[in-house]
BALOBA-1460 file (C-alpha; in Angstrom, 3 decimals):
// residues 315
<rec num="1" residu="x" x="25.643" y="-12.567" z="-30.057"/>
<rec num="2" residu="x" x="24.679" y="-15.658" z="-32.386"/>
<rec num="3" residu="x" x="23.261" y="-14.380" z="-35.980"/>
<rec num="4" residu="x" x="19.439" y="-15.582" z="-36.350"/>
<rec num="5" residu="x" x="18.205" y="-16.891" z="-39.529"/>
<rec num="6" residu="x" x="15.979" y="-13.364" z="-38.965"/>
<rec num="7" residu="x" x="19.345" y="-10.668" z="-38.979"/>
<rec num="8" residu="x" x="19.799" y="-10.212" z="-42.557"/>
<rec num="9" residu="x" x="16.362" y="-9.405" z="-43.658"/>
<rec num="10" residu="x" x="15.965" y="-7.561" z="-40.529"/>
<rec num="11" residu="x" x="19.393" y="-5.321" z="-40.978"/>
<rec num="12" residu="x" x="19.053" y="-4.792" z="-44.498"/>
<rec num="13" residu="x" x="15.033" y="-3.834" z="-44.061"/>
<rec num="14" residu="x" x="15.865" y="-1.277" z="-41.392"/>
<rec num="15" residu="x" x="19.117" y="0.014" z="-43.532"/>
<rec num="16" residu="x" x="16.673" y="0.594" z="-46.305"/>
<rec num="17" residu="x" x="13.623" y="1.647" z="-44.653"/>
<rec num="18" residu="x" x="16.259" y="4.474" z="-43.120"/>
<rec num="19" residu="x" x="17.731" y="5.742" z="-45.599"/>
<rec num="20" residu="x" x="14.109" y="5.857" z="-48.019"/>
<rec num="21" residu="x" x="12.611" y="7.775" z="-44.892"/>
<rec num="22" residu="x" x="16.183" y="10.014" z="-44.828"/>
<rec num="23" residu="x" x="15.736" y="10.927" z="-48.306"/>
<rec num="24" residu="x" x="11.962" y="12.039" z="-48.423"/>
<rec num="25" residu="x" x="12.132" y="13.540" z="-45.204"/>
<rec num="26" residu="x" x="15.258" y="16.011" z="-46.578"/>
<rec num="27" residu="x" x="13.423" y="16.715" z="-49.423"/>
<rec num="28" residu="x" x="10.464" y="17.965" z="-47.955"/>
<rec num="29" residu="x" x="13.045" y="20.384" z="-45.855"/>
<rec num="30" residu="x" x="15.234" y="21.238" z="-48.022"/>
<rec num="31" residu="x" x="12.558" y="21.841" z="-50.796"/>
<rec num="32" residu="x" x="14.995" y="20.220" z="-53.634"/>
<rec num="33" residu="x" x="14.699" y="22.565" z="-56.805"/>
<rec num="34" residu="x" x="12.758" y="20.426" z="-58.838"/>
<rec num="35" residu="x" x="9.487" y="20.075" z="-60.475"/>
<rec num="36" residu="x" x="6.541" y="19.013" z="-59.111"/>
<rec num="37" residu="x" x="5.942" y="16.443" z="-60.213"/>
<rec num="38" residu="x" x="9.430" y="15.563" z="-60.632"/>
<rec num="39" residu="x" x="9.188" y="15.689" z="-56.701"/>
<rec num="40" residu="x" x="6.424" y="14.087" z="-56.089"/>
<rec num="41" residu="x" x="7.423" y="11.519" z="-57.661"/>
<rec num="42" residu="x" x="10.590" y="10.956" z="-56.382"/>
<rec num="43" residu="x" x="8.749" y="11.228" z="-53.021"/>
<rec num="44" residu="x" x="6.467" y="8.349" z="-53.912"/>
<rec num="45" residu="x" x="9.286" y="6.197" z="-55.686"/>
<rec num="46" residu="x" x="10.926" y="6.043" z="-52.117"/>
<rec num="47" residu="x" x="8.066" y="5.549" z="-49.824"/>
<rec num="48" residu="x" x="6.631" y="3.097" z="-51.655"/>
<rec num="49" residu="x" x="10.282" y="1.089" z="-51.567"/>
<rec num="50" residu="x" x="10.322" y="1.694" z="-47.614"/>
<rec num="51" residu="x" x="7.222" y="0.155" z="-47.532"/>
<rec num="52" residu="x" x="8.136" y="-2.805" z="-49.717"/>
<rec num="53" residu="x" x="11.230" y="-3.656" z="-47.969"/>
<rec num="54" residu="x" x="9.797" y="-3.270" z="-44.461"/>
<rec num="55" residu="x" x="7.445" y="-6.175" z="-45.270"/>
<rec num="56" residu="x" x="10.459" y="-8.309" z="-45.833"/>
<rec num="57" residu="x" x="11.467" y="-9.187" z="-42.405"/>
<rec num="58" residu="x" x="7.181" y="-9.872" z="-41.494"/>
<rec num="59" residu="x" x="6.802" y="-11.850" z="-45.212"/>
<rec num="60" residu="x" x="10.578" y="-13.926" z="-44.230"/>
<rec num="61" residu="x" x="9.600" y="-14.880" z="-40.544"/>
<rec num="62" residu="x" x="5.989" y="-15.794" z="-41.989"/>
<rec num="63" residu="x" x="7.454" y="-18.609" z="-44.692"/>
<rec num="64" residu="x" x="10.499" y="-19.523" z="-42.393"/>
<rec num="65" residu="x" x="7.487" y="-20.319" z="-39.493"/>
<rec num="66" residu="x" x="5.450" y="-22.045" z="-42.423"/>
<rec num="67" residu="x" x="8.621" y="-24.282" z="-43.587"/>
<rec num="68" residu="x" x="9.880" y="-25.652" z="-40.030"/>
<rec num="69" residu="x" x="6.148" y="-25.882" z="-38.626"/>
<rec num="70" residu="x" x="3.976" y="-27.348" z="-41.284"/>
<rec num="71" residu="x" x="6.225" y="-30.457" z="-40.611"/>
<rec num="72" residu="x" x="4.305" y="-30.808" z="-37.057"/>
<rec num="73" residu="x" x="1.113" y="-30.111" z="-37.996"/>
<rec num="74" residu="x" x="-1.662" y="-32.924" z="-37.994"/>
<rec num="75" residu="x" x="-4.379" y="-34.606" z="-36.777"/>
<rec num="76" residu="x" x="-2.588" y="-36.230" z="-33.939"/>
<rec num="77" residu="x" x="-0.681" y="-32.887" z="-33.051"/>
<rec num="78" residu="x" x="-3.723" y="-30.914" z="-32.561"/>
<rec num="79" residu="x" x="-5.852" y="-33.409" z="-31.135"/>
<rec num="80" residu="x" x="-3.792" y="-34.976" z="-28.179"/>
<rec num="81" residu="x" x="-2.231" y="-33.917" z="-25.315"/>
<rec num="82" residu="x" x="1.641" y="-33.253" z="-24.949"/>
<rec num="83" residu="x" x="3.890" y="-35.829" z="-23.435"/>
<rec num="84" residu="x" x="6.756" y="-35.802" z="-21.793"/>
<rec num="85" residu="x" x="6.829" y="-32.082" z="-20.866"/>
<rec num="86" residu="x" x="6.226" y="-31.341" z="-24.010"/>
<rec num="87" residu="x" x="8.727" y="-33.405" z="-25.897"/>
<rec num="88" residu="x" x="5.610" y="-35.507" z="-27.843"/>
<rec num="89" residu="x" x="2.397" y="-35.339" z="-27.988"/>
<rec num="90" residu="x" x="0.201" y="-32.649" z="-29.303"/>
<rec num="91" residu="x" x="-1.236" y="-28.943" z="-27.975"/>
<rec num="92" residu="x" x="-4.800" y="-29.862" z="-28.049"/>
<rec num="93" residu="x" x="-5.317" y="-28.566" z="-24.167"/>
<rec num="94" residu="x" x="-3.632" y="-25.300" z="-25.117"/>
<rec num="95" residu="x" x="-5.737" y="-25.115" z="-28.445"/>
<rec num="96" residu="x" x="-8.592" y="-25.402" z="-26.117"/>
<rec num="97" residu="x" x="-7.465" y="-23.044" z="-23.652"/>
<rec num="98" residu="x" x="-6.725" y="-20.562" z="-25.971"/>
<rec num="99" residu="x" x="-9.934" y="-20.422" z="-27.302"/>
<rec num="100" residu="x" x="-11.947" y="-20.699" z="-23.715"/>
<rec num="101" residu="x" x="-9.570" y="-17.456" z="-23.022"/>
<rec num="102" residu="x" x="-10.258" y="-15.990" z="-25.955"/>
<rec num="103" residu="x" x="-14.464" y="-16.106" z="-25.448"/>
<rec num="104" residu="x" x="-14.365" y="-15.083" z="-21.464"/>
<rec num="105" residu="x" x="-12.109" y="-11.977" z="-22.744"/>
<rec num="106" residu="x" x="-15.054" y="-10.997" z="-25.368"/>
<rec num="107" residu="x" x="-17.475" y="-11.917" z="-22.596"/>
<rec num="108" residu="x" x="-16.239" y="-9.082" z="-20.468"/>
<rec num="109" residu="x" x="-14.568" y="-6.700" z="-22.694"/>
<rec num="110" residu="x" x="-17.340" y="-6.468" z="-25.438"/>
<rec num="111" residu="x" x="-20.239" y="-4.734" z="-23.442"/>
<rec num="112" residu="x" x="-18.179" y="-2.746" z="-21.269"/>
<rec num="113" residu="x" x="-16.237" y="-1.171" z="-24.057"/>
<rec num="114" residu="x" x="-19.124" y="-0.791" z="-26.222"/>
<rec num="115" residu="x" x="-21.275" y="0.729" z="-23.455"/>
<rec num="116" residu="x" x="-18.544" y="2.990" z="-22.617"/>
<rec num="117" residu="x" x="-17.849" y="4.304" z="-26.036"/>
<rec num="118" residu="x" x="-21.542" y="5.183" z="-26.641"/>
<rec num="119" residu="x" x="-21.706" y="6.823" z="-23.387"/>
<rec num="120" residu="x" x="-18.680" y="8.920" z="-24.208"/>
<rec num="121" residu="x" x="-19.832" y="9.600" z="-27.663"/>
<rec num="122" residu="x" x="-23.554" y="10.081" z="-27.437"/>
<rec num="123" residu="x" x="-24.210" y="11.084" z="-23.648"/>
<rec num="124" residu="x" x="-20.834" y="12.807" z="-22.194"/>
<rec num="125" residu="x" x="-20.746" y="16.576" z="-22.412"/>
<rec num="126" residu="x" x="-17.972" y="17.653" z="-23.659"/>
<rec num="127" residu="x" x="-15.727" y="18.689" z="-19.919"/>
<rec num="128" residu="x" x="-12.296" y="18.039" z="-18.679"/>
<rec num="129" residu="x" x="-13.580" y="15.243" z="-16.780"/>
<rec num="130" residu="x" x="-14.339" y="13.720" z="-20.328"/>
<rec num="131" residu="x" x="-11.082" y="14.848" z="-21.804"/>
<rec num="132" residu="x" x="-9.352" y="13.420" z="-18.814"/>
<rec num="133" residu="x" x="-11.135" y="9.777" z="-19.405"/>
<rec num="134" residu="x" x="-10.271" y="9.829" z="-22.841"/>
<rec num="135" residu="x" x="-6.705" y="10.783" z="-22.231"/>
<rec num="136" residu="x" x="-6.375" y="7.938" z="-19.963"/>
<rec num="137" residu="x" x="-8.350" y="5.455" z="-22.153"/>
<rec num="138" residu="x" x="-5.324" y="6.264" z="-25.072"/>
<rec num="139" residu="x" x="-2.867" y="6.211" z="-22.753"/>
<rec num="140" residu="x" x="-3.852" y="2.982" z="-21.243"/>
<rec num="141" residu="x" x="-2.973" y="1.280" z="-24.646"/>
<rec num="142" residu="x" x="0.170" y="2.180" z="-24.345"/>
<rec num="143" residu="x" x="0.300" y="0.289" z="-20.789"/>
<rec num="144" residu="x" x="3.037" y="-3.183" z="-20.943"/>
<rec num="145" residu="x" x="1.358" y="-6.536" z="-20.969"/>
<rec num="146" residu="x" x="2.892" y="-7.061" z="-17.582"/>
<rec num="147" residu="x" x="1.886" y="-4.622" z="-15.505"/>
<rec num="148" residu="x" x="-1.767" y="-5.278" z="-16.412"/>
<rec num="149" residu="x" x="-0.910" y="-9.031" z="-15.424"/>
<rec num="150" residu="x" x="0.212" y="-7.835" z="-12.242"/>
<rec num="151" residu="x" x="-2.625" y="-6.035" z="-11.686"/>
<rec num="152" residu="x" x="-4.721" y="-8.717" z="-12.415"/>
<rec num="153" residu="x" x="-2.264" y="-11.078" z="-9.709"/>
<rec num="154" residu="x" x="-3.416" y="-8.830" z="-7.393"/>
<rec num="155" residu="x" x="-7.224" y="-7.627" z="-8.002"/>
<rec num="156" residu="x" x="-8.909" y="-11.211" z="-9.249"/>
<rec num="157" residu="x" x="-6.468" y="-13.621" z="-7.818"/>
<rec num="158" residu="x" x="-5.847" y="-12.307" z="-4.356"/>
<rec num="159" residu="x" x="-8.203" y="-9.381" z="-3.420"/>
<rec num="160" residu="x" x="-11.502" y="-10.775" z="-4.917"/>
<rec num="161" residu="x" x="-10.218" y="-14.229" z="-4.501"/>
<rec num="162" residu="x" x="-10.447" y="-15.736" z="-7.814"/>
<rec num="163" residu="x" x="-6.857" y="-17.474" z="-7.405"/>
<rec num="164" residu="x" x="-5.155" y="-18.924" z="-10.684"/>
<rec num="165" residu="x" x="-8.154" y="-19.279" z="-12.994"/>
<rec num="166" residu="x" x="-9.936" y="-18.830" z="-16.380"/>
<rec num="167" residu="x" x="-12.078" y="-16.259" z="-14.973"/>
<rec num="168" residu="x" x="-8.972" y="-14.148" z="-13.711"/>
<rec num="169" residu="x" x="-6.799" y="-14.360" z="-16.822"/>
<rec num="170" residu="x" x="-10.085" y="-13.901" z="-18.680"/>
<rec num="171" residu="x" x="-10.474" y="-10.666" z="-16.851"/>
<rec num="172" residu="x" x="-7.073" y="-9.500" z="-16.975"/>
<rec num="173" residu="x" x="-7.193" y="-9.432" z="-20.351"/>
<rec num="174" residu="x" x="-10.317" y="-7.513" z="-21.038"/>
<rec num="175" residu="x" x="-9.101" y="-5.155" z="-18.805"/>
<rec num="176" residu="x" x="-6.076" y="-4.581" z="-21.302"/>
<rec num="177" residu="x" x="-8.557" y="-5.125" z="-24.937"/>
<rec num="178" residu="x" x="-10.780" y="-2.796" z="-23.478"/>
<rec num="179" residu="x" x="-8.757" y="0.541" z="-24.495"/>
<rec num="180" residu="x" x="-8.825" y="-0.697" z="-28.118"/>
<rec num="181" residu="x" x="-12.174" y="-1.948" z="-27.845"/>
<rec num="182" residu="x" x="-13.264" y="1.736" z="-27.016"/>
<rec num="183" residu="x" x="-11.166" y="3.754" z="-29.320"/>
<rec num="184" residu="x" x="-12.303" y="1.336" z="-32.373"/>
<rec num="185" residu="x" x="-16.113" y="1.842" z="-31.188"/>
<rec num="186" residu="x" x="-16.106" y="5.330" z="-30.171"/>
<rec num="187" residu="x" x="-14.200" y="6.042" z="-34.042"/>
<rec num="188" residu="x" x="-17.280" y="3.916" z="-35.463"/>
<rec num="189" residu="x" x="-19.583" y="6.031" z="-33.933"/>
<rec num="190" residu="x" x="-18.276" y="9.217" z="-34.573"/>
<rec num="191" residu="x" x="-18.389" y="8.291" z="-38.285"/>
<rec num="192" residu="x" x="-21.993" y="8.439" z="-38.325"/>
<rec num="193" residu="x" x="-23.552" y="11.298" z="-40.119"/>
<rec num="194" residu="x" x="-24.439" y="13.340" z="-38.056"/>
<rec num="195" residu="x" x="-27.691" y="14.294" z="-40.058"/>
<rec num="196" residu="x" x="-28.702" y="11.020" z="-39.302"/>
<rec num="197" residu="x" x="-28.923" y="11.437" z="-36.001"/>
<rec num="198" residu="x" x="-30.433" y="14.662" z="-36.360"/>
<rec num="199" residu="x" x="-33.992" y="13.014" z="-38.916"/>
<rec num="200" residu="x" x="-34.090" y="10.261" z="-36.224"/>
<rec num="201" residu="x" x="-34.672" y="13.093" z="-33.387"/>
<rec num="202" residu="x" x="-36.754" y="15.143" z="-35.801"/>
<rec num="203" residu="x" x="-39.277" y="12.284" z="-35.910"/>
<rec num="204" residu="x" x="-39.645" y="12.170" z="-32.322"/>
<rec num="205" residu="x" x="-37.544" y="9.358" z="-31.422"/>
<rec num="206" residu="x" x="-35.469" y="9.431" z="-28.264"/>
<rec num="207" residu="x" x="-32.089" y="9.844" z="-27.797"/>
<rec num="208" residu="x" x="-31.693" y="5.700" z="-27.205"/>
<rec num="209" residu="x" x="-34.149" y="4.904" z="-29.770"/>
<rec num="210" residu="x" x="-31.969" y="7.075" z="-32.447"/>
<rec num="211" residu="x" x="-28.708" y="5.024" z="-30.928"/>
<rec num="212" residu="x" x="-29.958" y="1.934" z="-30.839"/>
<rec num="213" residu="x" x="-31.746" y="1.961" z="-34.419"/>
<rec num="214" residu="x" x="-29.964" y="4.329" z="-36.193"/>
<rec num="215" residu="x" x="-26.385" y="4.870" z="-35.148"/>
<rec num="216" residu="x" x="-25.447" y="1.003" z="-33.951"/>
<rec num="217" residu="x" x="-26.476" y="-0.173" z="-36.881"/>
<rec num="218" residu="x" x="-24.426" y="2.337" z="-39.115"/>
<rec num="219" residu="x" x="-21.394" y="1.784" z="-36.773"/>
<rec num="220" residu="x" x="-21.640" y="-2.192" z="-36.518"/>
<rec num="221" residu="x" x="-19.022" y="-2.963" z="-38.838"/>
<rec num="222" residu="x" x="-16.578" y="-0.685" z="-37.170"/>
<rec num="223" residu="x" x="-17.104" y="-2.078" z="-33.736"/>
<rec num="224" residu="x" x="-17.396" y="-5.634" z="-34.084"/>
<rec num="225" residu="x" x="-13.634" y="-5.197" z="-36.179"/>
<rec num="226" residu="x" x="-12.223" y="-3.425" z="-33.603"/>
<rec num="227" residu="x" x="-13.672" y="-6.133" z="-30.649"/>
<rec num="228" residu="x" x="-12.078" y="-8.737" z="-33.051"/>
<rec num="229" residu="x" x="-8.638" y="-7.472" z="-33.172"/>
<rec num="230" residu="x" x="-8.616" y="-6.269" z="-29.567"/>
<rec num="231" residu="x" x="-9.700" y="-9.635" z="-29.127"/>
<rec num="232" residu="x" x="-7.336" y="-11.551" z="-31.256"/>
<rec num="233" residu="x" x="-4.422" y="-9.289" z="-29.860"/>
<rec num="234" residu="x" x="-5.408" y="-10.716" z="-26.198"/>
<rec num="235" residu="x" x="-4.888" y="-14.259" z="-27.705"/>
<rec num="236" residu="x" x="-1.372" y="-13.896" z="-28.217"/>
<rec num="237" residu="x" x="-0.449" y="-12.390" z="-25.174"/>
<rec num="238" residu="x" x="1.884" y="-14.765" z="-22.550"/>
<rec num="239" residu="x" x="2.835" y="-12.114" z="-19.687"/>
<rec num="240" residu="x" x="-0.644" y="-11.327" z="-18.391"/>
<rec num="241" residu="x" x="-1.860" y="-14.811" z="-18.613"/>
<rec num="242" residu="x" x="1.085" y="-16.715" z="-16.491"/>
<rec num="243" residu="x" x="0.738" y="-15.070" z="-13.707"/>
<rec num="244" residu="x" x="-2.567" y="-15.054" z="-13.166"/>
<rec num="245" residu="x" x="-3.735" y="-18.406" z="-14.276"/>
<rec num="246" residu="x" x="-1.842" y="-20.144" z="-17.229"/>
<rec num="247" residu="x" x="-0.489" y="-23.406" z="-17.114"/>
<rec num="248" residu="x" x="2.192" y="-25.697" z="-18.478"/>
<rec num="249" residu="x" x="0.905" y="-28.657" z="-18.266"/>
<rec num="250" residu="x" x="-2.669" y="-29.704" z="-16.883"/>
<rec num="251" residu="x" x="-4.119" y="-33.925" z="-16.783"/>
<rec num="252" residu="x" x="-6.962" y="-32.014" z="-19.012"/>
<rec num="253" residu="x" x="-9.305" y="-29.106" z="-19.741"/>
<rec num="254" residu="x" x="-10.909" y="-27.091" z="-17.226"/>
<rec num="255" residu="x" x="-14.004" y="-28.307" z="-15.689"/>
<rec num="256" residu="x" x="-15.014" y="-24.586" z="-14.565"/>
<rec num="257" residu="x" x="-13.462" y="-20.879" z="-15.159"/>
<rec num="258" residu="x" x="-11.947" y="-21.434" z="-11.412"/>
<rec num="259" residu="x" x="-9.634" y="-23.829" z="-12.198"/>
<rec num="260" residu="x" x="-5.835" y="-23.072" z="-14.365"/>
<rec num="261" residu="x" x="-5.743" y="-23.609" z="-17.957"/>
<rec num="262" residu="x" x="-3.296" y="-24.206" z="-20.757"/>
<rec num="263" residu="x" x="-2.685" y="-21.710" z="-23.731"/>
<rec num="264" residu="x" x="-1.079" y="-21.724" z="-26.959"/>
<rec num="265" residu="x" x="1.107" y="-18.365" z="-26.042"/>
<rec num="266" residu="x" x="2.272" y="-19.468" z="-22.466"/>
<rec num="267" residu="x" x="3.233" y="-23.278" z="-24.203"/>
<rec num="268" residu="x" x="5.164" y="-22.238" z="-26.712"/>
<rec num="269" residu="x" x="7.264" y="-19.762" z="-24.020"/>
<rec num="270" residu="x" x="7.840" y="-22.837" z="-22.305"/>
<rec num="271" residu="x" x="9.036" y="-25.392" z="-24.786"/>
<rec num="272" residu="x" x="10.971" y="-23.216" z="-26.115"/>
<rec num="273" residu="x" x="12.971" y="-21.367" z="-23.662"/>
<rec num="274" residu="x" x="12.230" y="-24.166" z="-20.303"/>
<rec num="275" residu="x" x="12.193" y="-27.299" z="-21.624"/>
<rec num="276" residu="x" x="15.717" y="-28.937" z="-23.112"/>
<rec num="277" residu="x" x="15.249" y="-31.358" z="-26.203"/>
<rec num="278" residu="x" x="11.838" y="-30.525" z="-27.676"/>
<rec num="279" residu="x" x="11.980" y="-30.930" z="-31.281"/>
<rec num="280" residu="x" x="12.155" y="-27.535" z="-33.578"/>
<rec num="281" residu="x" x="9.412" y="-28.899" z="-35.403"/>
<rec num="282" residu="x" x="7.283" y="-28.726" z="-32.485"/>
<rec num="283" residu="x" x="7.807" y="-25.497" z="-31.122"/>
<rec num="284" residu="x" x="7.693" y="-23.943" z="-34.681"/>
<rec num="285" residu="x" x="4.243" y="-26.342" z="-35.106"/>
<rec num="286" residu="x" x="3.066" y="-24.359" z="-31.771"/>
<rec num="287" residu="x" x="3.870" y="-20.789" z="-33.105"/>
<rec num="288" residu="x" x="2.404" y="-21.285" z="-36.925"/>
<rec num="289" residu="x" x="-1.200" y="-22.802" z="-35.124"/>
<rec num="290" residu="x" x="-1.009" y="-19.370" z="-32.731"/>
<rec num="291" residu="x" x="-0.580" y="-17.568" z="-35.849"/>
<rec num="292" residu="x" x="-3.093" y="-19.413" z="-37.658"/>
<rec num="293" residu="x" x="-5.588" y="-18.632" z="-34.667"/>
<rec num="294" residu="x" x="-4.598" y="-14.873" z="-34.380"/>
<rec num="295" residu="x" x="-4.729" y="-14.587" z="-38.171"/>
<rec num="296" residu="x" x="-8.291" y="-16.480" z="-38.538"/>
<rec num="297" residu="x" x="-9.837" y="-13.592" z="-36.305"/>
<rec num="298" residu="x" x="-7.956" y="-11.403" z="-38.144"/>
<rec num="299" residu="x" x="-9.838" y="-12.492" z="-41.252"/>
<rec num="300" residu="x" x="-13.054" y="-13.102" z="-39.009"/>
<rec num="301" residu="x" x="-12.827" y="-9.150" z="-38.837"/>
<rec num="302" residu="x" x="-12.474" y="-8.507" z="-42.785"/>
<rec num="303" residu="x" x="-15.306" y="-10.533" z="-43.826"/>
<rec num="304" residu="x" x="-17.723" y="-8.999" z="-40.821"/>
<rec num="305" residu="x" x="-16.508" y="-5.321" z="-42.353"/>
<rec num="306" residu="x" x="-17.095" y="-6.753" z="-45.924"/>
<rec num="307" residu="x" x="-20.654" y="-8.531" z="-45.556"/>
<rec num="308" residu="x" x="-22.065" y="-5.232" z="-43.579"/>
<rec num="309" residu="x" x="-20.498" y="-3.115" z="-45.979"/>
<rec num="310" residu="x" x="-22.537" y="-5.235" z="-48.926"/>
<rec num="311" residu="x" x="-25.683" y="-5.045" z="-46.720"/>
<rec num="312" residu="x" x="-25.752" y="-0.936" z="-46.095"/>
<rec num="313" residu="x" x="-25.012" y="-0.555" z="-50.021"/>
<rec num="314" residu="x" x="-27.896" y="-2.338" z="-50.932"/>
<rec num="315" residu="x" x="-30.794" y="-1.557" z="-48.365"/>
């Protein structure tokens, strides 16, 4: 097999990150006849270098991606089309695309999932029915990107006739954000106090006036993080989107959500495994803009936890 510029770190992170876990994980068994703190210690000492060196391989594919694709990025690159299968131009369809997807998957998933969670949370009594739904709801996280694209190739493109389209990769993938986006709000809401729930109903509000003004509000934060990263998880996703709508290349953007659409993920599959001759810088250009989009939600999510965070603390 041919050695990546990513074995090293990789081999020498996992070698580590083994035998740091080995070592705590005997002396917690074997109960080592030393101090306390002497132990705890020790303990510490090698977690904390497990956790150090497993960053390597994430903090070495991050600055290799930033060296080889910076060299791509421009105006010109993100604001044309590609050419010649990919070989020139830029990925401004795809950039497009990707965010299009990105809004019709927090057009479905957000109200559903939110809707759901307070229902479980706030309304549900507490039966095996509800156990079973929330069983399923964890283990449908655990589901493979491509079997919820298949089911998506079958429910909105053939049986409710969608075909390839916006609006069926769009719902494709809120079908797979929307176990996260219920776990993350169904957490937020559960952190509530539950004494505030309890002065809301003692001042003879109802049970929707007390969720509405009371608990959403103290559980904002949590949800509209959790939406976020369910949401910018979707946006990297390539298996469930080519089958049910994704394109390579397109004359330009979609006119409605019924027609195909490019996207950042699907592109960069296919320049970089299907098409012979594009230049490195481009496909490496392709994957650090992805990155850049998935890590701008990612900070998207921070600063919403932050700024509500600052706004409870002072009212």
């Amino acid at each position: 097999m041919e050695e990546t510029p990513f074995s090293i770190p990789v081999y020498v992170a996992f070698i580590v990150y083994l035998v740091a876990s080995l070592v705590v994980i005997l002396l917690a068994i074997t109960k080592a006849k030393m101090t306390r703190c002497a132990s705890e210690r020790t303990a510490f000492a090698f977690l904390g270098i497990a956790t150090a060196i497993a960053t390597v391989p994430v903090l070495f594919i991050v600055i290799y991606m930033a060296i080889n694709g910076a060299t791509a990025l421009g105006w010109d690159f993100l604001t044309q089309p590609p050419s010649q299968a990919g070989r020139e131009g830029g990925i401004l369809p795809a950039l497009i695309g990707t965010f299009y997807l990105m809004l019709g998957t927090l057009f479905f998933a957000l109200p559903v999932g939110v809707m759901s969670a307070i229902y479980l949370t706030e309304y549900a009594r507490d039966s095996w029915t509800t156990r079973l739904i929330n069983t399923s709801i964890a283990n449908l996280a655990g589901v493979p990107s491509i079997v919820f694209g298949l089911f998506g190739l079958a429910v909105f493109v053939m049986a409710f006739r969608f075909g390839l389209s916006l609006l069926a990769a769009s719902l494709t993938l809120a079908c797979q954000a929307l176990a996260m986006v219920i776990t993350s709000s169904r957490e937020a809401i559960l952190a509530v106090p539950k004494e505030y729930r309890e002065g809301s109903l003692a001042i003879g509000a109802t049970k929707w006036q007390t969720v509405r003004y009371v608990v959403l509000p103290e559980a904002f934060s949590g949800i509209i993080t959790g939406v976020v990263l369910a949401i910018s998880r979707a946006a990297g996703e390539t298996a469930p989107i080519m089958v049910t709508g994704a394109a390579f290349l397109l004359p330009g953007l979609p006119n409605s959500p019924f027609e195909q659409f490019m996207a950042l993920p699907y592109h960069l599959y296919t320049i970089a495994t299907h098409v012979p001759g594009v230049p490195k810088s481009t496909i490496w250009g392709t994957a650090l803009t992805l990155a850049m989009v998935v890590l701008s939600f990612d900070i998207l999510a921070a600063t919403i936890r932050f700024k509500s965070r600052q706004r409870r603390s002072r009212a």
